[in-house]
NUTI-971489 format. One record per atom (N, C-alpha, C): x, y, z; chain; residue in three letters. Coordinates in pm, 1 decimal, padded with zeros to 6 digits, always signed. Each point is the difference from the previous one (the first is absolute). Layout:
> X, Y, Z, A, ALA;
...
***
This chain:
> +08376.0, +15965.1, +15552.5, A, UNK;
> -00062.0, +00122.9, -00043.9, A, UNK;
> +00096.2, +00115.7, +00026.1, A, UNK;
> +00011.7, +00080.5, -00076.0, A, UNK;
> +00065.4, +00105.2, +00009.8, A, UNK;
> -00055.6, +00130.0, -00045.3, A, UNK;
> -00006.9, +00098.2, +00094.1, A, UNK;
> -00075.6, +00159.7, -00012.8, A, UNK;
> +00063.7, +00119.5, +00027.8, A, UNK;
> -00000.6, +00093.4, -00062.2, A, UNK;
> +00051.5, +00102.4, +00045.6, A, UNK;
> -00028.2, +00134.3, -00099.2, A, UNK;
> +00036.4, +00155.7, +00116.2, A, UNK;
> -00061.1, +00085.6, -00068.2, A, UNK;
> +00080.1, +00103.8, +00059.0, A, UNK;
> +00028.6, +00115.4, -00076.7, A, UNK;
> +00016.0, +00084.4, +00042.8, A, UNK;
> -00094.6, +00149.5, +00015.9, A, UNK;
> +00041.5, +00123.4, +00060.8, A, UNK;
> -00067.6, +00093.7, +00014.4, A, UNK;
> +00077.9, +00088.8, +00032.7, A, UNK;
> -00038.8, +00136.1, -00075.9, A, UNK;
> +00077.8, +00112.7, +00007.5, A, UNK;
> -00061.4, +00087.7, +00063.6, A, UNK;
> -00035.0, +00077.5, +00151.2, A, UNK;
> -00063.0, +00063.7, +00060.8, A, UNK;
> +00064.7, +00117.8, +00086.2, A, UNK;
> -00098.4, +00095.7, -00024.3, A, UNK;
> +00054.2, +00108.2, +00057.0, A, UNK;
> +00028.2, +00029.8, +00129.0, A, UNK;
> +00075.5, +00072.6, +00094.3, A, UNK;
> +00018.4, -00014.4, +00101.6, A, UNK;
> -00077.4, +00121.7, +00068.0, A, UNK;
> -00110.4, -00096.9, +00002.6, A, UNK;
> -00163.1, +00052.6, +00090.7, A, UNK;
> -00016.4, -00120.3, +00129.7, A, UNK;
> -00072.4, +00044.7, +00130.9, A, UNK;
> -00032.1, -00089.5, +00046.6, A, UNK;
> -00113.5, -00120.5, -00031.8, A, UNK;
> -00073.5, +00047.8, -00108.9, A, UNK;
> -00115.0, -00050.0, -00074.3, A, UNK;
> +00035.1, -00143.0, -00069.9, A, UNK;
> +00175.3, +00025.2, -00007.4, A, UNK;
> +00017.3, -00102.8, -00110.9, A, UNK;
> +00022.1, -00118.0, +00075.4, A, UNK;
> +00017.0, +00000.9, +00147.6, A, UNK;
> +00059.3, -00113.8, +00086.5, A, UNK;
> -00126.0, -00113.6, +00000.3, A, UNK;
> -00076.9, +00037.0, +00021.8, A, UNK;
> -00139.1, -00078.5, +00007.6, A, UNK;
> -00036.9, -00081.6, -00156.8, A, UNK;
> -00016.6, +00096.1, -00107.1, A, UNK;
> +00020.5, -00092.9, -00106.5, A, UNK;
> +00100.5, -00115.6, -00044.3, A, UNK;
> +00146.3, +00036.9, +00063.2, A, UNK;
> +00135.8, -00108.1, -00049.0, A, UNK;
> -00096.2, -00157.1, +00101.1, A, UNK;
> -00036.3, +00067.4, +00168.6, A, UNK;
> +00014.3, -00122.4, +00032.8, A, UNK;
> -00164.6, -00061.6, -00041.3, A, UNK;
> -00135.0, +00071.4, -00053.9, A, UNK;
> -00116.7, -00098.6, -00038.3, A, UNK;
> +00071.2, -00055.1, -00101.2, A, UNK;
> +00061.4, +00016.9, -00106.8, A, UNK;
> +00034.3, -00086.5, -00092.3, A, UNK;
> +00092.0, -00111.8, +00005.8, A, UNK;
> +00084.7, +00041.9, +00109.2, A, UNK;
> +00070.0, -00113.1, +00053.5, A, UNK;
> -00063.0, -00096.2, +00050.8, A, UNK;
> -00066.6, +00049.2, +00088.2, A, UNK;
> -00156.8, -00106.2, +00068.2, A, UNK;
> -00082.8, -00068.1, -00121.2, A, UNK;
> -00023.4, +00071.8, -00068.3, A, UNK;
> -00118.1, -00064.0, -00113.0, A, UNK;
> +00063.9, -00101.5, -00084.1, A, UNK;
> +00107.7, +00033.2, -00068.0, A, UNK;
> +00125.8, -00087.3, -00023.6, A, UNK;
> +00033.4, -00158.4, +00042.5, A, UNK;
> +00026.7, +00035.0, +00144.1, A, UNK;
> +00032.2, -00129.0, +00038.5, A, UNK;
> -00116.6, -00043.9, +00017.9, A, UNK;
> -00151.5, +00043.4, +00109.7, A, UNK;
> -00103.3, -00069.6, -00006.0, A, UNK;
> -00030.3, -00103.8, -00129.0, A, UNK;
> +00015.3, +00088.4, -00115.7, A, UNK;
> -00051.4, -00051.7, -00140.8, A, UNK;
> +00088.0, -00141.4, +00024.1, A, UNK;
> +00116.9, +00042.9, -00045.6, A, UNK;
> +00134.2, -00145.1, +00017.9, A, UNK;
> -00059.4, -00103.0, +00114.2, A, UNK;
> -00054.6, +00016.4, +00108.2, A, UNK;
> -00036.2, -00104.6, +00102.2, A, UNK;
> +00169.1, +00050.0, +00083.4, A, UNK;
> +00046.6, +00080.6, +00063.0, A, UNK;
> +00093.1, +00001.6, +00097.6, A, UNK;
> -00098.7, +00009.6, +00110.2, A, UNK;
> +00081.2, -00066.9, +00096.0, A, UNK;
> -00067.0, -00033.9, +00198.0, A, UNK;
> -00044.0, +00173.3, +00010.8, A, UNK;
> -00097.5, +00024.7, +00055.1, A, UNK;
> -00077.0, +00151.9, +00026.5, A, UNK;
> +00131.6, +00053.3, +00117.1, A, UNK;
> +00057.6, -00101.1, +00067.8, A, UNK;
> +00086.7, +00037.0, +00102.7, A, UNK;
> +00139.0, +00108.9, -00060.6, A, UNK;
> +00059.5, -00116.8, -00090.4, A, UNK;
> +00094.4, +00048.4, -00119.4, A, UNK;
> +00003.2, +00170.3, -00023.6, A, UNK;
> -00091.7, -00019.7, -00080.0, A, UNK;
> -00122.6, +00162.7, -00087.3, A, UNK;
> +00019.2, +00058.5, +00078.3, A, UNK;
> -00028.8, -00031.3, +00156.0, A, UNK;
> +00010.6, +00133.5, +00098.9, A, UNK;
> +00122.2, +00015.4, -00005.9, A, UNK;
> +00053.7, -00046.6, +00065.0, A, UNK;
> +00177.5, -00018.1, +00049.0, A, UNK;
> +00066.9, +00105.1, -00123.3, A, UNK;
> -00020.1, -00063.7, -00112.9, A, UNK;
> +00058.2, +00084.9, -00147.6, A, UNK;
> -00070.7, +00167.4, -00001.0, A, UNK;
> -00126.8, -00006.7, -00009.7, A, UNK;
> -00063.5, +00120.2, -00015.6, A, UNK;
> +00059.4, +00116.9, +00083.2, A, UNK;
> -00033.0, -00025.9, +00143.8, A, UNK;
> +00059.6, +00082.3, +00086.1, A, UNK;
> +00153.4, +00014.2, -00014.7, A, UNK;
> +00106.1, -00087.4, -00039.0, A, UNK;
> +00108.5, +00051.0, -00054.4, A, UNK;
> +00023.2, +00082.8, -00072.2, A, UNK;
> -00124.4, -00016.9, -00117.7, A, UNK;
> +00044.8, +00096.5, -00110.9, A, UNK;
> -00043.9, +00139.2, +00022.9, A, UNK;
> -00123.0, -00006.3, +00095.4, A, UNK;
> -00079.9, +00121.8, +00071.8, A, UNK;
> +00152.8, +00099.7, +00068.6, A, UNK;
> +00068.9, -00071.6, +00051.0, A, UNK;
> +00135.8, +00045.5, +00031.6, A, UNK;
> +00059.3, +00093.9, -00114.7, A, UNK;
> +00059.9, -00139.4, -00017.1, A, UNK;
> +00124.0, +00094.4, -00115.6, A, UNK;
> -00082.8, +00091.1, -00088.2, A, UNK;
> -00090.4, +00015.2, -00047.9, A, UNK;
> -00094.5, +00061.1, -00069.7, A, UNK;
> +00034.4, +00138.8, +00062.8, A, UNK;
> -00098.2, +00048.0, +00150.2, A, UNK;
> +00041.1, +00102.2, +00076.9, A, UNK;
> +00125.5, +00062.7, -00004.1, A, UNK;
> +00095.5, -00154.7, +00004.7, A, UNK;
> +00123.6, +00128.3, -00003.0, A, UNK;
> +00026.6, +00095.2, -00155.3, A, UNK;
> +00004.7, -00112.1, -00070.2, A, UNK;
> -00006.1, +00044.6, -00140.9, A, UNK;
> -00047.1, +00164.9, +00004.8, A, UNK;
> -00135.3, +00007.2, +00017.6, A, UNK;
> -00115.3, +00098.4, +00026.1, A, UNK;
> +00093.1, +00123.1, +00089.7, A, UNK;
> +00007.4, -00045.1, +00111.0, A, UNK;
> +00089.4, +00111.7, +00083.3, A, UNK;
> +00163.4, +00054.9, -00002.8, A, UNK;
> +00029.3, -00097.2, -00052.9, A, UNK;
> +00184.0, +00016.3, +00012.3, A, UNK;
> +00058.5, -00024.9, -00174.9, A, UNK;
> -00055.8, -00060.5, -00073.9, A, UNK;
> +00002.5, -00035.4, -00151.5, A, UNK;
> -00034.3, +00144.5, -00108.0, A, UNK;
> +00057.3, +00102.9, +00074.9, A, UNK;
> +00016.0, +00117.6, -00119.5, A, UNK;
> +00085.0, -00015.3, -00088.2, A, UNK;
> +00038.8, +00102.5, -00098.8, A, UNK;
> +00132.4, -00036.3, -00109.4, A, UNK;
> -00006.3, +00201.2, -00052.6, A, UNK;
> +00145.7, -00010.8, -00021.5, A, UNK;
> -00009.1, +00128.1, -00070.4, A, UNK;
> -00071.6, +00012.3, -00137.3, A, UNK;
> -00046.4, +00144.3, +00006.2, A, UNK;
> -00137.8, +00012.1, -00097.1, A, UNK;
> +00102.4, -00029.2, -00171.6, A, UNK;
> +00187.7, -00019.8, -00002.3, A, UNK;
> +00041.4, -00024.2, -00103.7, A, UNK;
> -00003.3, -00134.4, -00066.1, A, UNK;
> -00033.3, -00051.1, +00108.3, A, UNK;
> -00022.2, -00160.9, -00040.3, A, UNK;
> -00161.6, -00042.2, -00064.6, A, UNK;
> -00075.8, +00091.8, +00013.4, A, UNK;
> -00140.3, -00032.3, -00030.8, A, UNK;
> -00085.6, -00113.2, +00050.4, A, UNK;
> +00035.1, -00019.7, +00126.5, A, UNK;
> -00018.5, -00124.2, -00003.7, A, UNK;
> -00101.0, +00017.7, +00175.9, A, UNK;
> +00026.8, +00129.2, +00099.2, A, UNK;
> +00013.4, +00042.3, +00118.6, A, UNK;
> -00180.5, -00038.9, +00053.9, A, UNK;
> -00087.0, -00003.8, -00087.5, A, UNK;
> -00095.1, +00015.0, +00067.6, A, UNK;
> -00045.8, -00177.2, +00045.9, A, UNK;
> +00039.1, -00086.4, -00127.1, A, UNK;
> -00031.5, -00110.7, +00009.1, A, UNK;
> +00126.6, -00133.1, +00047.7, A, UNK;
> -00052.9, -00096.4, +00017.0, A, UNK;
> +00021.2, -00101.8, +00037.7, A, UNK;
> -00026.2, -00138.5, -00084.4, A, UNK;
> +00034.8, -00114.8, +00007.0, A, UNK;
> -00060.2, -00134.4, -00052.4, A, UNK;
> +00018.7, -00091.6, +00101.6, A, UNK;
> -00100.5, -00068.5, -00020.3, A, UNK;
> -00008.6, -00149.5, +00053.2, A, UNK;
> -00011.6, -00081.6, -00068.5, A, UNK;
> +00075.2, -00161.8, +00008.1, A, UNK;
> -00001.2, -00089.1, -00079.4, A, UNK;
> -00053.1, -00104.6, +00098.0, A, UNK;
> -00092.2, -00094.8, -00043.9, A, UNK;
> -00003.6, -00169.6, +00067.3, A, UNK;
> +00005.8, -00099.9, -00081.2, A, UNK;
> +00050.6, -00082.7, +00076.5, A, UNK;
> +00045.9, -00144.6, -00097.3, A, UNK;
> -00074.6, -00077.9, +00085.2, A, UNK;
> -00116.4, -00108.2, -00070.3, A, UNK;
> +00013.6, -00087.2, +00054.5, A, UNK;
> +00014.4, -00129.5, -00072.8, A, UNK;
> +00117.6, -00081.0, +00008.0, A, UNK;
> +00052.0, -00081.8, -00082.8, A, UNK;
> +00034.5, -00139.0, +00077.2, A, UNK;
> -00043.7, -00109.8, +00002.3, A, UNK;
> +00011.2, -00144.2, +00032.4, A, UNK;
> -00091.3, +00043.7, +00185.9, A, UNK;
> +00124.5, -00005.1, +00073.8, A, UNK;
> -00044.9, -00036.3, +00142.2, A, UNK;
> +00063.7, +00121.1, +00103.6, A, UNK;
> +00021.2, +00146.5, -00136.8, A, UNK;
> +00016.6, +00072.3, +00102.5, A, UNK;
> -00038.7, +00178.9, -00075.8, A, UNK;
> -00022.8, +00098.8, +00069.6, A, UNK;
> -00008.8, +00143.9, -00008.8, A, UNK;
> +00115.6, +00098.0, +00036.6, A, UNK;
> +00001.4, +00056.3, -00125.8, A, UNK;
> +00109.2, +00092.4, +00053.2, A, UNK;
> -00041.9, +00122.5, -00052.7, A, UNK;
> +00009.2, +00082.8, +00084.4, A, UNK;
> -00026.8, +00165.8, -00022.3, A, UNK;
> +00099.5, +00077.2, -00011.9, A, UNK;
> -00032.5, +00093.3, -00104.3, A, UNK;
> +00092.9, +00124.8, +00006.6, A, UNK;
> -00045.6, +00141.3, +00047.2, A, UNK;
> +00070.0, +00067.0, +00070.8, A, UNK;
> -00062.8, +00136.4, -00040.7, A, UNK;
> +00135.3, +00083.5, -00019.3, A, UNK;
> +00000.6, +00104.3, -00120.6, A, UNK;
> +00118.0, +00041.6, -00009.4, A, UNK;
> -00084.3, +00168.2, -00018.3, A, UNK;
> +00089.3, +00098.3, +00062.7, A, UNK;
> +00010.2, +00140.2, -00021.4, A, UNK;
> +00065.2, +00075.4, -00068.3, A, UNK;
> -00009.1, +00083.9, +00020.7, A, UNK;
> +00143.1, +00125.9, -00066.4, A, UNK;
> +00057.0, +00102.8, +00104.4, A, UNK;
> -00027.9, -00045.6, +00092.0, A, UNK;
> +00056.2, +00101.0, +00128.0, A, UNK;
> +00134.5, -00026.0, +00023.5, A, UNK;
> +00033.7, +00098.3, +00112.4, A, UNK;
> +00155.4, +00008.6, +00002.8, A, UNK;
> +00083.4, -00132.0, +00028.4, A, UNK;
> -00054.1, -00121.6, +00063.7, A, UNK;
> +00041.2, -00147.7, -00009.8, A, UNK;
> +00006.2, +00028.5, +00151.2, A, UNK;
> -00001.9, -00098.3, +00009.6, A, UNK;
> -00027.6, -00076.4, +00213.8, A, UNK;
> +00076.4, -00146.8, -00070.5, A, UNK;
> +00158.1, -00011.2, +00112.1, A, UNK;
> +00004.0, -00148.1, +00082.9, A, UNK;
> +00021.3, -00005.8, +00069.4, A, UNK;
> -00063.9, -00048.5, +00132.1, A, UNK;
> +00009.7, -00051.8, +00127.5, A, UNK;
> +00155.3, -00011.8, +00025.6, A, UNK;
> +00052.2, +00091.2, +00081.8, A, UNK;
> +00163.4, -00047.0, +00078.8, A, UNK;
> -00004.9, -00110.5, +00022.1, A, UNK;
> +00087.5, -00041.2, +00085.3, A, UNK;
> +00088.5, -00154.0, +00091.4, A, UNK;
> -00076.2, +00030.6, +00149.6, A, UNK;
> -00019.5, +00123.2, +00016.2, A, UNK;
> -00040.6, +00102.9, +00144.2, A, UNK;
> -00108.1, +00028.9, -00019.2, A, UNK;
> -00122.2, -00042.6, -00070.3, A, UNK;
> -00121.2, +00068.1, -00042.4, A, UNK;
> -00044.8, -00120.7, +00139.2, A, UNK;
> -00129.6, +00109.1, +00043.2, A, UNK;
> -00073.1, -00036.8, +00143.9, A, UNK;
> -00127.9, -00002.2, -00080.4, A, UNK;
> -00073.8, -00105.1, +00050.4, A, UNK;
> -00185.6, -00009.9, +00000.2, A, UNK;
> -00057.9, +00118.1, +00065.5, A, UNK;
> -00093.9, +00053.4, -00082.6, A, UNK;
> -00091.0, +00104.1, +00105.8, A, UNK;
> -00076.9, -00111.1, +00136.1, A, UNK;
> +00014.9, +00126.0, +00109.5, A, UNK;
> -00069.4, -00086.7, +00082.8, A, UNK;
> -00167.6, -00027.4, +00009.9, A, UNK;
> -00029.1, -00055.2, +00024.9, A, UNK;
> -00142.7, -00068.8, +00000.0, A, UNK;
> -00110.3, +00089.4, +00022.4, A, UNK;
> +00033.0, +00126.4, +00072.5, A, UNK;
> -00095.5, +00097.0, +00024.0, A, UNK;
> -00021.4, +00141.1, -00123.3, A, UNK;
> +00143.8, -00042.5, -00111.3, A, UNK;
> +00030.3, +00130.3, -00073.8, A, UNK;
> -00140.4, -00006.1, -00088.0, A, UNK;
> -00042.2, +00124.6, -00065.3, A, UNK;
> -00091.5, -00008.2, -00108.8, A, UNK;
> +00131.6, -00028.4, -00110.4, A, UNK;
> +00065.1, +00033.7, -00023.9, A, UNK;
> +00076.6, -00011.2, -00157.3, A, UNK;
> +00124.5, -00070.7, +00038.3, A, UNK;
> +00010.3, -00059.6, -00118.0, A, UNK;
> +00123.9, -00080.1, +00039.3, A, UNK;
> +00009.0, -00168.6, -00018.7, A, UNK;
> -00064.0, -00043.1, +00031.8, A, UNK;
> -00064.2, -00105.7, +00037.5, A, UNK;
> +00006.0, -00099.7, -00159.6, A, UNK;
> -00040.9, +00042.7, -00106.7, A, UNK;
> -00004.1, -00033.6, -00116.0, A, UNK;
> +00093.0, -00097.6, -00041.6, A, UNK;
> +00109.1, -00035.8, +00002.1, A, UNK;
> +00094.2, -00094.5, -00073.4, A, UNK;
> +00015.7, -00102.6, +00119.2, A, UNK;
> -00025.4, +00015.2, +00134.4, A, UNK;
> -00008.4, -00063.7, +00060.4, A, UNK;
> -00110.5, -00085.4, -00014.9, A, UNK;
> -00121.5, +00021.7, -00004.2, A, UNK;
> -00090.7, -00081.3, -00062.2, A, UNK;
> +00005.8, -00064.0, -00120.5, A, UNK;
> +00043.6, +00061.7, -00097.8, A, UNK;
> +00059.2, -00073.5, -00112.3, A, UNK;
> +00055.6, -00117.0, -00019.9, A, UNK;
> +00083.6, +00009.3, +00122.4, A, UNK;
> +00105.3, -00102.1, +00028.5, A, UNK;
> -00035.2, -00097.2, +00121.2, A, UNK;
> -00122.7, -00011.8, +00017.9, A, UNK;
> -00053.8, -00082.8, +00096.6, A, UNK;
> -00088.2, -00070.3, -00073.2, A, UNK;
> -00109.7, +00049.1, -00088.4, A, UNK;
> -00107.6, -00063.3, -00104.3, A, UNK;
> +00108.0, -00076.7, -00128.7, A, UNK;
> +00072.5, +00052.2, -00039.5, A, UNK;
> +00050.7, -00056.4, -00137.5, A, UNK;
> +00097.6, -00119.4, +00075.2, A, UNK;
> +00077.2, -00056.9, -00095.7, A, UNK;
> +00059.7, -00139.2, -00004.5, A, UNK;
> +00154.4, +00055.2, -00041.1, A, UNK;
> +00038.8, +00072.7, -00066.1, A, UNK;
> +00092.2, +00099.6, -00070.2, A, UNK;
> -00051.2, +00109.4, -00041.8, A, UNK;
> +00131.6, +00105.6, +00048.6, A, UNK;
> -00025.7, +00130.9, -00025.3, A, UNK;
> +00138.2, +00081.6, -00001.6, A, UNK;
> -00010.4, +00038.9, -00143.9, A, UNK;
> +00120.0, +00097.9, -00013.3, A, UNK;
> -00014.0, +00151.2, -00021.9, A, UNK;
> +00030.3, +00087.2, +00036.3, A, UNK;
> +00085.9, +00158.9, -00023.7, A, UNK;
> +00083.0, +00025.4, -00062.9, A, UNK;
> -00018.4, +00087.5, -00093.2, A, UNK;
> +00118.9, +00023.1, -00088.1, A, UNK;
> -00055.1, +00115.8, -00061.5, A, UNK;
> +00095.9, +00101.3, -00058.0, A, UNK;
> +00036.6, +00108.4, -00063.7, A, UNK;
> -00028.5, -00070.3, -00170.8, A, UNK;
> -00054.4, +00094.0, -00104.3, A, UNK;
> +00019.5, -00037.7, -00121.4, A, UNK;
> +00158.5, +00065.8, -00076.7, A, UNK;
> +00090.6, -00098.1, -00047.2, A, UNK;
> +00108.8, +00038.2, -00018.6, A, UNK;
> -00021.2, +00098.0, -00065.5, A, UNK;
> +00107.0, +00113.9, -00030.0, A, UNK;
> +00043.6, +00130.3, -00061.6, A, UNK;
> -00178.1, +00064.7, -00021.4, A, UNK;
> -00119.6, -00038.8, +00101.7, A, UNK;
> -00114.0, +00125.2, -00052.4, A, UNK;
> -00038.3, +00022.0, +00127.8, A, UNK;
> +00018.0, -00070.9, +00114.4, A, UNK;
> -00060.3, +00100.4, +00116.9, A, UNK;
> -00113.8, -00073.9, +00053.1, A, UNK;
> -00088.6, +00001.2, +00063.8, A, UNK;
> -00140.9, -00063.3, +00018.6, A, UNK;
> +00059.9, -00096.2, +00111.4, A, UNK;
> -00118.0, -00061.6, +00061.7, A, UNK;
> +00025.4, -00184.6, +00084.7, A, UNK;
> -00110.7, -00035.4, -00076.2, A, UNK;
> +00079.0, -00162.4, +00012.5, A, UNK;
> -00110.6, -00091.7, -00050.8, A, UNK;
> -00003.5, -00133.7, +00114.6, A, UNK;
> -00140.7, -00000.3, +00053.1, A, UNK;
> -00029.7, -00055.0, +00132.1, A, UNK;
> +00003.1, -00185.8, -00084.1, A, UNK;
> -00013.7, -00103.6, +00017.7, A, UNK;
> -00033.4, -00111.1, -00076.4, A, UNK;
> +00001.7, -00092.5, +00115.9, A, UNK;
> -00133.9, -00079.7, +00005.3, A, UNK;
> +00008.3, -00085.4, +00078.9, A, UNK;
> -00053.8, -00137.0, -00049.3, A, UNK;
> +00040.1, -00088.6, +00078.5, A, UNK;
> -00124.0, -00160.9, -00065.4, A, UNK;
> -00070.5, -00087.7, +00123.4, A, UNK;
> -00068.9, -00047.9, -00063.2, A, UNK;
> -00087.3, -00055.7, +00074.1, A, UNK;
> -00013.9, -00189.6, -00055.5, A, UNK;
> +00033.8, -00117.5, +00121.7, A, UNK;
> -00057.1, -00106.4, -00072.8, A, UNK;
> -00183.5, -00004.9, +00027.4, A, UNK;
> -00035.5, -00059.6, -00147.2, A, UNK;
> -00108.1, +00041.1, -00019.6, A, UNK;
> -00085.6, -00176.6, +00062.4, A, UNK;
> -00123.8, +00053.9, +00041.5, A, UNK;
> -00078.6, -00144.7, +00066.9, A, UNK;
> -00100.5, +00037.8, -00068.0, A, UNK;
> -00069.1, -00130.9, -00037.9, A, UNK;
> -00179.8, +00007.7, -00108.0, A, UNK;
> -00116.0, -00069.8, +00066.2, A, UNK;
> -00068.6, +00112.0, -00031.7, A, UNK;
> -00159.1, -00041.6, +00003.9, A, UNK;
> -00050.3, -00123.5, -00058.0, A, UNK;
> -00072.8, -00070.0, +00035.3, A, UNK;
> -00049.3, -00161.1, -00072.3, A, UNK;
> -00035.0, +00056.6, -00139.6, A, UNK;
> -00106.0, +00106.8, +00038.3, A, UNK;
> -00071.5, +00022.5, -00113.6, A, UNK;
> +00013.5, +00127.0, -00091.1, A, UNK;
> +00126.0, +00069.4, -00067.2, A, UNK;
> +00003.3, +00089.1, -00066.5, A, UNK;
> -00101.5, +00064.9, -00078.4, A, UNK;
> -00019.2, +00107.8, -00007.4, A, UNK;
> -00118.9, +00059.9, -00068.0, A, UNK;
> +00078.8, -00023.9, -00138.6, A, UNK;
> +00108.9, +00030.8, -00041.3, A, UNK;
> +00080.5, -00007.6, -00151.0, A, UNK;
> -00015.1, -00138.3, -00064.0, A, UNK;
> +00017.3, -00066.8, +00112.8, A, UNK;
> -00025.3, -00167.0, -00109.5, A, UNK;
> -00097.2, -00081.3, +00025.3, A, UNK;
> -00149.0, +00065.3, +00065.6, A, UNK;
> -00117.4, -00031.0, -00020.4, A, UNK;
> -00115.1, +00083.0, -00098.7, A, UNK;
> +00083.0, +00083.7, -00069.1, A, UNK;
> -00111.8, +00108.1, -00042.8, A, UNK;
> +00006.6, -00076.3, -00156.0, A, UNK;
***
């Protein structure tokens, strides 16, 4: 089975909660392990935020208020995107984890603890990060998609 969707959303905090129910509803539908769904959701609950907080773009690009998210879910695994238009973030050689008590910060570190792969990267010659991570995917006996 193979699924996937994208979404073009504005960079409101409103929009973080919708990327990840549909991500949830998504895989539920597919039959992915409820464990999975979390693990993924709250990732994307991540990069989403940053998107939201740090994912501006100059107002010449038209592009500054919003954001997209993409999910794949294709054979036996998930991979997410979230890409911006902000000034671009990559992690140095010297980049430190926030520590455990910070409120902010914390975000890609979790990212990178729930997902399976996870890359950072700049979009060549336009600016933005695009967060992308994957997940191997585990199934429910009983899928709601191929019992309905």
């Amino acid at each position: 089975m193979s699924i996937w969707w994208s979404l073009h959303l504005r960079r409101d905090a409103a929009s973080v909660p919708l990327a990840r129910r549909l991500l949830i509803g998504t895989m539920e539908t597919a039959g992915v392990d409820p464990d999975i769904s979390y693990d993924l959701s709250v990732a994307l609950s991540e990069a989403c935020a940053n998107a939201v907080e740090h994912g501006g773009g100059t107002p010449c690009n038209g592009s500054a208020e919003a954001y997209r998210v993409t999910a794949y879910l294709d054979g036996e695994r998930c991979r997410i995107e979230v890409a911006d238009s902000g000034p671009g973030f990559v992690p140095g050689p010297g980049a430190r984890p926030a520590r455990a008590d910070a409120e902010h910060g914390r975000g890609l570190c979790l990212i990178r603890e729930l997902a399976d792969h996870v890359h950072i990267g700049g979009k060549p010659g336009r600016g933005g990060t695009v967060v992308s991570f994957d997940k191997i995917l585990k199934w429910t006996k009983d899928p709601s998609l191929l019992t309905a």
